[in-house]
C-alpha positions as CSV (number, residue, x, y, z in Angstrom):
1,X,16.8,-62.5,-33.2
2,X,14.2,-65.0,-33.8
3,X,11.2,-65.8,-31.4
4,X,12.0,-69.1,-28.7
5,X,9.0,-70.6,-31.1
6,X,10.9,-71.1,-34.6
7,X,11.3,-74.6,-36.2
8,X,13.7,-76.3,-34.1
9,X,16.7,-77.0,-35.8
10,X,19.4,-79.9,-34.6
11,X,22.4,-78.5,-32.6
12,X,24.8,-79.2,-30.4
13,X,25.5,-77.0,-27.4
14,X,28.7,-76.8,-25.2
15,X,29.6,-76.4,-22.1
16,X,32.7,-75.4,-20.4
17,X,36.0,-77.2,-21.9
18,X,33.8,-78.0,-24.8
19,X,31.8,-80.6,-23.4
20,X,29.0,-81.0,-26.0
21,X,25.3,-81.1,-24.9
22,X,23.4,-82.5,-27.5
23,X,20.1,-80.9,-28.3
24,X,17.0,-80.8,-30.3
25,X,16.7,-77.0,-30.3
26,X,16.0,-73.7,-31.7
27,X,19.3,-71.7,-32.4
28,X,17.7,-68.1,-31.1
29,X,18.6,-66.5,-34.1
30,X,17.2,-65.4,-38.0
31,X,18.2,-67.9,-40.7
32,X,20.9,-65.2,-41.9
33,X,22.8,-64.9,-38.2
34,X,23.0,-68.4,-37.9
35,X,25.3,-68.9,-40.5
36,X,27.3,-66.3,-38.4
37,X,27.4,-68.0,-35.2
38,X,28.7,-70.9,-36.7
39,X,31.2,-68.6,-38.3
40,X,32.1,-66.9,-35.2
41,X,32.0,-70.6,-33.5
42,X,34.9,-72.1,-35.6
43,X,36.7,-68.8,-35.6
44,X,36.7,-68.8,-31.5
45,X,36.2,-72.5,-30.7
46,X,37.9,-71.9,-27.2
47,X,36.8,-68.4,-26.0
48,X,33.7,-67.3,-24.4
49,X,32.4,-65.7,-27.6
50,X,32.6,-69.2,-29.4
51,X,30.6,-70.7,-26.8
52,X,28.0,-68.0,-26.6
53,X,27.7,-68.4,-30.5
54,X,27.5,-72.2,-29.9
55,X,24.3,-71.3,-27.9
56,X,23.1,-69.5,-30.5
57,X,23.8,-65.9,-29.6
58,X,26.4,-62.9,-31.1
59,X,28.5,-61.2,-28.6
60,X,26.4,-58.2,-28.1
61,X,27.5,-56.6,-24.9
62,X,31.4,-55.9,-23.5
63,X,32.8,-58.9,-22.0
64,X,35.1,-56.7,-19.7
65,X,34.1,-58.2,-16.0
66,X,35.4,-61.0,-13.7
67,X,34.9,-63.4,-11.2
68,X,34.8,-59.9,-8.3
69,X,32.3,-58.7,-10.0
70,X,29.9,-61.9,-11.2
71,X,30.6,-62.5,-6.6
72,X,29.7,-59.1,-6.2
73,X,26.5,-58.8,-8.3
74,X,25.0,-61.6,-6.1
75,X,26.6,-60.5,-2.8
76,X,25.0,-56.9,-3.8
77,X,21.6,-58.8,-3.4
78,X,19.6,-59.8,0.2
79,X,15.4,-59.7,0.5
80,X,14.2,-57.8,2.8
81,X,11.2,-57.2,4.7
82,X,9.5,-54.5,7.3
83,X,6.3,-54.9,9.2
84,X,5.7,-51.6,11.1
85,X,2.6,-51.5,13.6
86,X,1.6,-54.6,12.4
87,X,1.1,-53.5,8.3
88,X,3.2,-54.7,5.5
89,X,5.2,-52.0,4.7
90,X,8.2,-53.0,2.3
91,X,10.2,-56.2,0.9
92,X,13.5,-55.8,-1.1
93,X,15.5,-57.9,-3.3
94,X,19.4,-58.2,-2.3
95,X,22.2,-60.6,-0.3
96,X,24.3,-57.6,1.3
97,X,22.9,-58.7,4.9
98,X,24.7,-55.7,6.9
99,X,22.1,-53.4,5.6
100,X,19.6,-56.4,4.5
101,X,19.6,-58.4,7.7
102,X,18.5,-55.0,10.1
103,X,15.1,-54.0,7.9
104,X,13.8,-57.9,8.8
105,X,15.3,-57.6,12.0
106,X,12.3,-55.6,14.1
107,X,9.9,-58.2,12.1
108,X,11.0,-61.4,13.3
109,X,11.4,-59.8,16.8
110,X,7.6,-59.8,16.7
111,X,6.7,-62.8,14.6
112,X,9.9,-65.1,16.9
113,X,11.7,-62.9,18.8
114,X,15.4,-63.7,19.4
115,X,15.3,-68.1,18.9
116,X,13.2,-67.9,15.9
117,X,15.8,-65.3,14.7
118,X,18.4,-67.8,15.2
119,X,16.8,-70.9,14.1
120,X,15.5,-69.2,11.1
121,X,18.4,-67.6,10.0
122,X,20.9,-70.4,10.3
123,X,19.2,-73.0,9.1
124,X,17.8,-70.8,5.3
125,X,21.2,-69.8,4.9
126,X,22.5,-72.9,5.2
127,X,19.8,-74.5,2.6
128,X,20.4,-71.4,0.6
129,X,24.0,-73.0,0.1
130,X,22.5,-75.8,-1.0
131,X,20.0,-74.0,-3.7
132,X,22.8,-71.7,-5.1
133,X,25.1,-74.8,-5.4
134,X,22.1,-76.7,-7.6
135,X,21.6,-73.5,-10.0
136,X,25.4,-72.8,-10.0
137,X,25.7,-76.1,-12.5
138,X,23.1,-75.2,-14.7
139,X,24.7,-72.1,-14.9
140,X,28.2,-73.3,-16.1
141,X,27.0,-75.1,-18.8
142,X,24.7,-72.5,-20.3
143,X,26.2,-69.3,-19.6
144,X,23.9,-66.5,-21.2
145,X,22.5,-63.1,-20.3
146,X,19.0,-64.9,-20.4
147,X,19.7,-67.1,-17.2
148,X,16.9,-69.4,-16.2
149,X,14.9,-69.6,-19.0
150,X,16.8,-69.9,-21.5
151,X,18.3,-72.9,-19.2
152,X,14.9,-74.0,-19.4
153,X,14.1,-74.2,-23.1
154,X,18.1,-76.0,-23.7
155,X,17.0,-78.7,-21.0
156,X,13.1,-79.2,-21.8
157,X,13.7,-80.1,-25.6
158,X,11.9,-79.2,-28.4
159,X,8.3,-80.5,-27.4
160,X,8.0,-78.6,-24.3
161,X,11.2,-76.2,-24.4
162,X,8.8,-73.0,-26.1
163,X,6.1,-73.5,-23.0
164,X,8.8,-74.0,-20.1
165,X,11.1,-71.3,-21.1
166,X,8.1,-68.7,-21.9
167,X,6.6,-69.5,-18.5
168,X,10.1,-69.1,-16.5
169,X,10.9,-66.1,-18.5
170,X,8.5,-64.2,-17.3
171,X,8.3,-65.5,-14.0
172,X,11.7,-64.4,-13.8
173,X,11.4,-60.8,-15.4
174,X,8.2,-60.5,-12.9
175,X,10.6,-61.1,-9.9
176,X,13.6,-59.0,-10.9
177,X,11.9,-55.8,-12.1
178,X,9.5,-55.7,-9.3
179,X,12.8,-56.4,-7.1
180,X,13.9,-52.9,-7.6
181,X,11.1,-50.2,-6.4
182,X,11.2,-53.1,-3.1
183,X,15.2,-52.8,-3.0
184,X,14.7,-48.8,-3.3
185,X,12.1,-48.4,-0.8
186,X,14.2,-50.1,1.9
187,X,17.0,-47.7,1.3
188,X,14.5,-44.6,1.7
189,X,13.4,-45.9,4.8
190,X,16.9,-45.9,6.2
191,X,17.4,-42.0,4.9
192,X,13.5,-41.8,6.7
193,X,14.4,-43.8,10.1
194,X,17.8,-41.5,10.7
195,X,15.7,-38.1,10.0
196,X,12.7,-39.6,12.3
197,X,15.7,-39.7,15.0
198,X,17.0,-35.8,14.4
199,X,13.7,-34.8,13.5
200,X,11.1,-36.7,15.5
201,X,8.3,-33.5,15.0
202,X,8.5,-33.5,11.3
203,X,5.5,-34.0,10.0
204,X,6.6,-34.5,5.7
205,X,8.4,-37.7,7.1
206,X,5.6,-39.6,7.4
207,X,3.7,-38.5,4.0
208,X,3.6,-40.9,1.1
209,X,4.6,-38.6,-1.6
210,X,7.7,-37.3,0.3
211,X,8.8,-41.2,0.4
212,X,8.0,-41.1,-3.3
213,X,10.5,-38.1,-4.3
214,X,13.3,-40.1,-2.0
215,X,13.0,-43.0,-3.9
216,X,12.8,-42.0,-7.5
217,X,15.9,-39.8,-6.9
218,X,17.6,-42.8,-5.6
219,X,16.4,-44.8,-9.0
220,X,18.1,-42.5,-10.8
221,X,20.9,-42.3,-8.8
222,X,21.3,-46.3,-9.1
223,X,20.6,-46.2,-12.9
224,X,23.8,-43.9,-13.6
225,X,26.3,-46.9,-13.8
226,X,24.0,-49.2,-15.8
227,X,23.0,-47.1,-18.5
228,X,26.9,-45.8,-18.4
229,X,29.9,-47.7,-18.7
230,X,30.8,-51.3,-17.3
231,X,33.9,-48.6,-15.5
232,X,31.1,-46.7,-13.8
233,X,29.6,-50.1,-13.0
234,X,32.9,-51.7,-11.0
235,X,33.5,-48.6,-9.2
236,X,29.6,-48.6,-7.6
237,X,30.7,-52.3,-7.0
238,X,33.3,-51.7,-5.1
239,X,32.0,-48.9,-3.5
240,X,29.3,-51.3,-2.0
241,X,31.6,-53.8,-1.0
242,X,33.8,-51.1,0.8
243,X,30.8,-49.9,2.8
244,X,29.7,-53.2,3.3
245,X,32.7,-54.1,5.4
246,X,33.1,-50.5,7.2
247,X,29.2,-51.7,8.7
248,X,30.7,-55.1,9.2
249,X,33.8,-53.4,11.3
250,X,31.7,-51.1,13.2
251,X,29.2,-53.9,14.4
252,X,31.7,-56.0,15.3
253,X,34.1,-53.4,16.9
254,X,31.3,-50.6,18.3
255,X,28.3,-52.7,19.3
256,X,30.3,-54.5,21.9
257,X,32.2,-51.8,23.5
258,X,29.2,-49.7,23.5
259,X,27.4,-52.4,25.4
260,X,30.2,-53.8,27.4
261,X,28.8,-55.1,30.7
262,X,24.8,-55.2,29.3
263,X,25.0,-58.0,27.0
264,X,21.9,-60.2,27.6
265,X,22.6,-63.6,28.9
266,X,22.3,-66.6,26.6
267,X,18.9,-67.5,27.9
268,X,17.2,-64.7,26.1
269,X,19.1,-65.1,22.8
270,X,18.5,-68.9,22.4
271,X,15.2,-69.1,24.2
272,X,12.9,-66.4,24.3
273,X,10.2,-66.7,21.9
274,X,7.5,-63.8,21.0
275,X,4.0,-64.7,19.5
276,X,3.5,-61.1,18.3
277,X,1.7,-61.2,15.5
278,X,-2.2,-61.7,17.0
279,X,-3.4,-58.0,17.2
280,X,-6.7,-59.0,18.2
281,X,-8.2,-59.7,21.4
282,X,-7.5,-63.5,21.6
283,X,-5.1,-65.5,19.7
284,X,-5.7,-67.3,16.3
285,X,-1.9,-68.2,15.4
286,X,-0.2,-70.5,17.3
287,X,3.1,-70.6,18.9
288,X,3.7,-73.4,15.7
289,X,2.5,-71.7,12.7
290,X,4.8,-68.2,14.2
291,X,7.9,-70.7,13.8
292,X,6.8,-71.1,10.2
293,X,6.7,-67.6,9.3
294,X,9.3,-67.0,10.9
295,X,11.3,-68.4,8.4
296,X,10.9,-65.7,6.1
297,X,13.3,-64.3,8.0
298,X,15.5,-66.2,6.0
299,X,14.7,-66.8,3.5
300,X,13.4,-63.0,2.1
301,X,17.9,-62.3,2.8
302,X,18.9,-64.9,0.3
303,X,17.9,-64.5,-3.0
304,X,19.0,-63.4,-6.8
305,X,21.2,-66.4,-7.0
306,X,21.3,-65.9,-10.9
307,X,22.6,-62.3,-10.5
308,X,25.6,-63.7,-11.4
309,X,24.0,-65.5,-14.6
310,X,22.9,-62.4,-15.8
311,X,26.6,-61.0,-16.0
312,X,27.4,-64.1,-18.2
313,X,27.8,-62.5,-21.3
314,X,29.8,-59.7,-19.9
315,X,32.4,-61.8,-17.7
316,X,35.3,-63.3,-18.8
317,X,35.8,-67.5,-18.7
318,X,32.1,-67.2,-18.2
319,X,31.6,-71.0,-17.8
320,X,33.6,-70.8,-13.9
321,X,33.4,-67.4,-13.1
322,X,29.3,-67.5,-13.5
323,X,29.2,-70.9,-11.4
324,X,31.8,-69.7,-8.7
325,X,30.1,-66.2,-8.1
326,X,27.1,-67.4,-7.8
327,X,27.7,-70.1,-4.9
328,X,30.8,-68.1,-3.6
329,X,28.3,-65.2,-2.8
330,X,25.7,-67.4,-0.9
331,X,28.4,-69.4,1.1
332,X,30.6,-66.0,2.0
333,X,27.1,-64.6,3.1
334,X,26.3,-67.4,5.3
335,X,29.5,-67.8,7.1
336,X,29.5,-63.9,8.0
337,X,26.0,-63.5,8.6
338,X,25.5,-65.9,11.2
339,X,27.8,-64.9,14.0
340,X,26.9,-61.1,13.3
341,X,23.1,-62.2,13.7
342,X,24.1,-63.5,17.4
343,X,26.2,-60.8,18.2
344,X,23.3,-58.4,17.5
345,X,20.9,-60.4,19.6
346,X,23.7,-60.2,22.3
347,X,23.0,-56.5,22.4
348,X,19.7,-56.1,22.5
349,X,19.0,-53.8,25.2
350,X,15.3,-53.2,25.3
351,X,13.2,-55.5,23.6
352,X,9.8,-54.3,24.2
353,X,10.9,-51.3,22.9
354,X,12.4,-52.9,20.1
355,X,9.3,-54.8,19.5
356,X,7.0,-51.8,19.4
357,X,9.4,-48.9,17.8
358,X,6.9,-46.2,15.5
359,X,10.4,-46.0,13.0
360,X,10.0,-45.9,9.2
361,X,12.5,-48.8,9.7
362,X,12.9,-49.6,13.6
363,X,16.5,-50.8,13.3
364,X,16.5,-47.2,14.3
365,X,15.6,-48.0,17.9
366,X,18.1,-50.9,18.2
367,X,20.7,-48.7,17.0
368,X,19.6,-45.6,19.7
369,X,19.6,-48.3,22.3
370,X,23.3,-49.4,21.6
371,X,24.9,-46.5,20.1
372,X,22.9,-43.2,20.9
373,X,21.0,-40.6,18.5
374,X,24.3,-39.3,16.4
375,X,26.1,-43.0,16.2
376,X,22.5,-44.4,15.0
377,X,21.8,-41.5,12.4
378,X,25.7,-42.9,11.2
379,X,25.2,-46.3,10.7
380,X,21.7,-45.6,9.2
381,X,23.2,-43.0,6.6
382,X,25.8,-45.9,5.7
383,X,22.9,-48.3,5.4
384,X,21.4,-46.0,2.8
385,X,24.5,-45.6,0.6
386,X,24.9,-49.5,0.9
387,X,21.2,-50.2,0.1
388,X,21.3,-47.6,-3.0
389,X,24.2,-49.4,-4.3
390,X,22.4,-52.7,-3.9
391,X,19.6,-51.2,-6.2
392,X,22.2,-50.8,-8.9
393,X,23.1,-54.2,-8.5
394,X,18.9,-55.2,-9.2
395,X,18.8,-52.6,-12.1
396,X,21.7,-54.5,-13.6
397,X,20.3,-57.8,-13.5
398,X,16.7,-56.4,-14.4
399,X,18.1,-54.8,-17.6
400,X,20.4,-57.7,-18.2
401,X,16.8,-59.8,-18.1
402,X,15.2,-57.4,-20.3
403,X,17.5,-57.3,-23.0
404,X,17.6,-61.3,-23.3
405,X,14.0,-61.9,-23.5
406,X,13.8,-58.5,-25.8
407,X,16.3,-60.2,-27.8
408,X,14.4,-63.5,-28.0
409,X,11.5,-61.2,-28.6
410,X,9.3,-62.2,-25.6
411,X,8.3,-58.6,-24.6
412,X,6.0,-56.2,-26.3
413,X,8.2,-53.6,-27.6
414,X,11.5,-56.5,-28.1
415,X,12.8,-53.8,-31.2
416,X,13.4,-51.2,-28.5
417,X,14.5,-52.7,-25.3
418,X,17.1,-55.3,-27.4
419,X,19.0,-52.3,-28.8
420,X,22.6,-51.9,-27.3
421,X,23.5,-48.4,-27.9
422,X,27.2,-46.3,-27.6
423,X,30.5,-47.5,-27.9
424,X,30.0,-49.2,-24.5
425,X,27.5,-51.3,-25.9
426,X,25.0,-51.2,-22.9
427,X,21.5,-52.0,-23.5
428,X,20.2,-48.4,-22.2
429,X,16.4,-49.2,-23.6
430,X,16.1,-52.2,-21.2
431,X,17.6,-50.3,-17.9
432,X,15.3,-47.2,-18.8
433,X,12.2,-49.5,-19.2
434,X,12.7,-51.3,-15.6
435,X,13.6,-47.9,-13.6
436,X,10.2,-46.2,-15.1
437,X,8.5,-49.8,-14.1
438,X,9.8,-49.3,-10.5
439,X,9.1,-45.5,-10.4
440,X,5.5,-46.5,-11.1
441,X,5.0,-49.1,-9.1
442,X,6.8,-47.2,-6.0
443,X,3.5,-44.6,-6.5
444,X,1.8,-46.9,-4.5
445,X,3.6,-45.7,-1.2
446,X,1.7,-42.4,-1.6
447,X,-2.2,-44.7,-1.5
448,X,-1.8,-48.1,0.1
449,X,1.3,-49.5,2.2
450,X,-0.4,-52.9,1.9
451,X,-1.0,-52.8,-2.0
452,X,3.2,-52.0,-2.1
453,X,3.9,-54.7,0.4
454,X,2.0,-57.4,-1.8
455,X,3.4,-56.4,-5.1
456,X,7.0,-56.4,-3.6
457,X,6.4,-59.3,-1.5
458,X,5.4,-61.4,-5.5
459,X,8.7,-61.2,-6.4
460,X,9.8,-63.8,-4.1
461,X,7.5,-66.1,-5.3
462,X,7.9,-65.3,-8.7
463,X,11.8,-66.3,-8.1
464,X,11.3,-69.6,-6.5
465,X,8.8,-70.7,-9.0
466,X,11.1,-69.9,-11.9
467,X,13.8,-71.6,-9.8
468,X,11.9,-74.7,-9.9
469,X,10.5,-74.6,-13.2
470,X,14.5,-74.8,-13.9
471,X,15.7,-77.5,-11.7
472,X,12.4,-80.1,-11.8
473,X,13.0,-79.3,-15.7
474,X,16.9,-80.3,-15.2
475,X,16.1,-83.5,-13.4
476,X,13.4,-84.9,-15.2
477,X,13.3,-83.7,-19.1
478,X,16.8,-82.9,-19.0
479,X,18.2,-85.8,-17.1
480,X,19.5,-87.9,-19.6
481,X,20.7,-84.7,-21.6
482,X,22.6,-82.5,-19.6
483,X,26.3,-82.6,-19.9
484,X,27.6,-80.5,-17.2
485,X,30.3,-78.5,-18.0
486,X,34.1,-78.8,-16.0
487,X,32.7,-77.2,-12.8
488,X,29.9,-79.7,-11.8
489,X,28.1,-81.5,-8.6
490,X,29.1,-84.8,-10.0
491,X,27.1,-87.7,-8.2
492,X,25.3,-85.0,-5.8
493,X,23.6,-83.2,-8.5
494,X,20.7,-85.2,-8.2
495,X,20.2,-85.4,-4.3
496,X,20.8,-81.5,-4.1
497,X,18.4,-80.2,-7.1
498,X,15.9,-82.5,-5.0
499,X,16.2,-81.4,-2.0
500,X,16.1,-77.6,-3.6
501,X,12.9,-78.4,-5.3
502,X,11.2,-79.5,-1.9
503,X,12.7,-76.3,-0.2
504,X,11.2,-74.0,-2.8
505,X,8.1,-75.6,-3.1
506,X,7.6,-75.0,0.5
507,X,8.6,-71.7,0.5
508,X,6.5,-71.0,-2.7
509,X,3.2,-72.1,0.0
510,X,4.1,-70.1,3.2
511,X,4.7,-67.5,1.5
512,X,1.3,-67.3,0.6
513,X,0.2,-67.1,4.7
514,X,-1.6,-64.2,6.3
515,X,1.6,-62.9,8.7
516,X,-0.6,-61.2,10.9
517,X,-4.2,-62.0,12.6
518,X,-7.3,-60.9,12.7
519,X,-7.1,-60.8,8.9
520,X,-8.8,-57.7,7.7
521,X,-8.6,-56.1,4.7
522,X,-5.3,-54.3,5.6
523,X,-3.5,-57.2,7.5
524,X,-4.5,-59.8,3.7
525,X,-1.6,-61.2,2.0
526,X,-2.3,-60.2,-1.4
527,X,0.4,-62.1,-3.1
528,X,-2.1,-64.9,-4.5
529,X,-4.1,-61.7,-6.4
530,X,-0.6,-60.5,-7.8
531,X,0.5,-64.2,-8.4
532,X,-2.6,-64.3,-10.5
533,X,-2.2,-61.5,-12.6
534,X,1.3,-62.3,-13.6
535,X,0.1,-66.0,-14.2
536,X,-3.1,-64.3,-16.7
537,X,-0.1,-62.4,-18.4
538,X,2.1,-65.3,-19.2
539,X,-0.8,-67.9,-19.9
540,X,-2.5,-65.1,-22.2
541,X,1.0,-63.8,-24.0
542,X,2.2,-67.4,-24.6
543,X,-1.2,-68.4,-26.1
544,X,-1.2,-65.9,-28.3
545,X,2.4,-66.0,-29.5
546,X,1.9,-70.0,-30.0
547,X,4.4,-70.6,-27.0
548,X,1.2,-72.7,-25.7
């Protein structure tokens, strides 16, 4: 396939129910495939494989999955994060919040305690709704492997399509395949946590190099069903969805009997506030600016909206089932996350304990305190299985990623990653590419907990600012262009993908904040060094491939 950069041709793209977008652009493909898709576009004007060739693509990959899976690809997903004696220790990328919820969980207990839990989780969730909603539209008019970018590059024209869509693409790869050593490494620390609790004298638990092992055998664990079949792929789907709501039984049915009689009164759930994070002998964050960063309690659950998007060439009525998975996933999250948050804080039994656990992951302590030693190593075992699955669900939309920008030749080494090899016609290449990526970048556990926690705590970043390089693109170059396809915001579009853009431009800055005072050399947020890099790498690689 040709480079985003060729001479743009005239053509007319289509949405769902053929509503035509016209547009100034490249078709993505050599002068002799062209002719193709426009074969392949009158010979399936009404099926998903017209439309894709409409948008300048051949049907590469099996278009076997639904509207369960396109839900469960996102629900799969939830960021997490784990500060452990007052370090950066790991984020992960997912929305699953029964396993993703409990790793931030000891965090905001420090940075908030129980009413910045609360407040921050209800009111993300809530404007995560909104954000999914905005890119769900975009979604179902352009429904390609590529996602955001190529979203980007249909809705910034041809003047400033090649710079826009170069500059989200890799934005966007930087978040996904960094998403995955993060998303492993909170799995391993549930498998560490529940042998901490059996084996509290074991000294190999807290080596680097034994957390290393743990999580490249879970990589390659997670990589089975992607570099399989799409068969393979459902069943680890369902699989995650089942345990999923075995977790969400037990919390709801154990917890409480466990703790029947010792719930804490709603004072200390809805009003008690912890300053935690000044280590030093006087205090340099205020009771204000803990609020603030308490919000990445939040907002590090709900992420990956475009999971979904990434499926788009593989799902059937792509156009809806795209759209509906991806909001679908976000609203079903928010409406069973926030009751099970309060529940939880309900049975907190010891909160300074809670607040100073020595855990790998101290959900551990929590779970000790409600449910003993054997019904904690249980849950925490279940948390691992459900966390390993949600790394399958990041490998997918990593390679998914890789493949479309391979394919539009954006990486170095496009020839290998774009190939789709076997008769289940899986892009194997791309899903090798990102788990070798992730096993590489997880070798920092074994030097530098702080290094890890920066690199993992980019992708977030990396996300929202390709999310907005997507939605200020939509309502400002792309205004007058867009025709939506039949699932659309209507008359709200406009208010929403504003009110998005301020959200992630906020989140974009406090992101950036030190989370924990005196700032030393091991407490730094080094996210605006890693933000950096991968800036140098996409400035640099679009100037020289004349993106620029």
């Amino acid at each position: 396939m040709a480079d985003i950069m060729d001479p743009p041709s005239s053509v007319v793209l289509r949405g769902g129910k053929g509503n035509s977008y016209k547009h100034e652009a490249p078709l993505l493909g050599v002068p002799d495939e062209r002719s193709q898709n426009e074969e392949l576009s009158a010979q399936f004007s009404t099926t998903d494989e017209g439309l894709l060739a409409r948008l300048g693509y051949k049907q590469e990959l099996n278009r076997g999955l639904g509207l369960f899976e396109t839900w469960a690809a996102t629900f799969s997903v939830a960021k997490t994060y784990h500060r452990s004696r007052g370090k950066a220790t790991d984020r992960m990328q997912c929305m699953n919040f029964v396993s993703g919820l409990p790793i931030l969980f000891g965090w905001v207990m420090m940075t908030g305690g129980p009413q910045a839990a609360f407040a921050s989780w209800t009111m993300v969730s809530t404007i995560s709704c909104v954000l999914a909603f905005a890119l769900a539209e975009v979604a179902a008019a352009l429904p390609t492997a590529g996602g955001i970018y190529f979203w980007t590059f249909c809705l910034a024209r041809s003047e400033w399509g090649p710079f826009l869509s170069w500059m989200t693409a890799w934005w966007n790869w930087s978040a996904w395949v960094l998403s995955v050593p993060g998303t492993q490494q909170g799995a391993t620390k549930f498998l560490i946590s529940a042998l901490q609790i059996n084996y509290p004298d074991a000294a190999v638990l807290d080596q680097g190099w034994f957390s290393w092992l743990l999580i490249v055998a879970g990589l390659m664990v997670a990589l089975i069903p992607n570099i399989s079949s799409q068969a393979w792929l459902q069943r680890y789907f369902r699989v995650a969805i089942a345990i999923f709501f075995v977790l969400f039984f037990l919390f709801w049915t154990w917890f409480p009997i466990a703790v029947a009689g010792r719930f804490q009164p709603a004072s200390f759930v809805f009003t008690t506030f912890n300053n935690g994070i000044n280590l030093g002998p006087r205090q340099q964050a205020s009771d204000a600016y803990c609020w603030v960063i308490s919000l990445l309690f939040g907002a590090w659950e709900f992420g990956g909206y475009d999971a979904s998007a990434h499926l788009a060439e593989e799902t059937k009525d792509a156009s809806k089932n795209v759209a509906r998975g991806m909001w679908l996933s976000t609203v079903s999250t928010t409406v069973l996350s926030i009751p099970t948050l309060i529940l939880i804080l309900f049975c907190i039994q010891d909160f300074e304990a809670l607040v100073n656990a020595n855990y790998a992951n101290n959900w551990a302590e929590f779970l000790v305190q409600v449910v003993g030693p054997r019904g904690a190593t249980a849950i925490l075992i279940l948390n691992y299985i459900d966390c390993t699955c949600a790394t399958t669900a990041v490998i997918l939309s990593a390679q998914r990623v890789t493949f479309a920008l391979s394919r539009d030749r954006i990486l170095p080494g496009s020839s290998l990653f774009r190939k789709v090899g076997g008769v289940n016609r899986i892009p194997v290449n791309a899903g090798l590419l990102v788990v070798f990526i992730a096993a590489a970048v997880s070798c920092t556990v074994m030097g530098s907990s702080v290094a890890f926690g920066a690199i993992t705590a980019t992708t977030i970043i990396c996300q929202s600012i390709s999310y907005l390089f997507v939605l200020i693109t939509r309502h400002t170059l792309g205004r007058s262009s867009f025709e939506p396809a039949s699932w659309n915001l209507g008359r709200l579009s406009l208010p929403i993908g504003c009110f998005a853009i301020l959200w992630l431009t906020f989140l974009s800055i406090i992101l950036l904040f030190p989370q924990v005072f005196p700032v030393t050399l091991q407490t730094l947020n080094y996210s605006p060094i890693c933000l950096g890099i991968v800036t140098c790498v996409s400035v640099v690689g679009g100037a020289t491939r004349g993106a620029l």
